[in-house]
C-alpha positions, 0 to 999 in steps of 0.5 A: 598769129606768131611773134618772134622776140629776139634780141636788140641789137637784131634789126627787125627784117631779120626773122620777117621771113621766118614769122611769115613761113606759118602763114597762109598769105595769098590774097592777105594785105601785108601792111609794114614800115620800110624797114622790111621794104627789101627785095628779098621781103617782097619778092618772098610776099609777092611769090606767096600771093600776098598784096604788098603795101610797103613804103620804099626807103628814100634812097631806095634805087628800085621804087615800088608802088603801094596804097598810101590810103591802105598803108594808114591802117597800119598805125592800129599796130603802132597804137597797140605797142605804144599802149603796152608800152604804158606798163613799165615792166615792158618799158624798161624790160625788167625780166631777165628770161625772154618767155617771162617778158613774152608772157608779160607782154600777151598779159599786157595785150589782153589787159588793154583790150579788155 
């Protein structure tokens, strides 16, 4: 598993490539919100054998097919940040250091999923 926290004014799909760069990905289903809907994102996907599902954005020129019944099983990652975000030093980011924030988020998980 790798995360990558960056700054909030980088948009999400900036370091995609760079997280998926340490995974084996042929065969695995990578499941994600539009925002990482670019071609340069899918073509990286396709070219490494993974199987896309991701929604085109509405003024999406190219339109791209993908398995809206697959695509629901991405809500188990928006329920875990929504949970998380239930303790409020991750909320509100009261660390000043990203590793303190980063470790308090890992805490938070294996809080919730005890």
């Amino acid at each position: 598993m790798g995360v990558i926290l960056t700054g909030g004014q980088i948009h999400d799909s900036e370091p995609a490539l760079e997280l998926f760069e340490g995974i084996e990905l042929t065969g695995k289903k990578v499941l994600a919100d539009k925002a990482f809907g670019s071609e340069k994102i899918r073509d990286y996907l396709a070219g490494h054998g993974a199987i896309v599902c991701i929604p085109d954005k509405s003024n999406a020129v190219i339109k791209h097919d993908f398995d809206a019944q697959l695509y629901k099983q991405r809500n188990v990652v928006e329920r875990f940040f929504q949970r998380i975000k239930e303790f409020r030093h991750i909320a509100i980011r009261f660390d000043k250091l990203d590793i303190c924030f980063l470790n308090f988020i890992f805490l938070a998980a294996f809080i919730r999923h005890l």
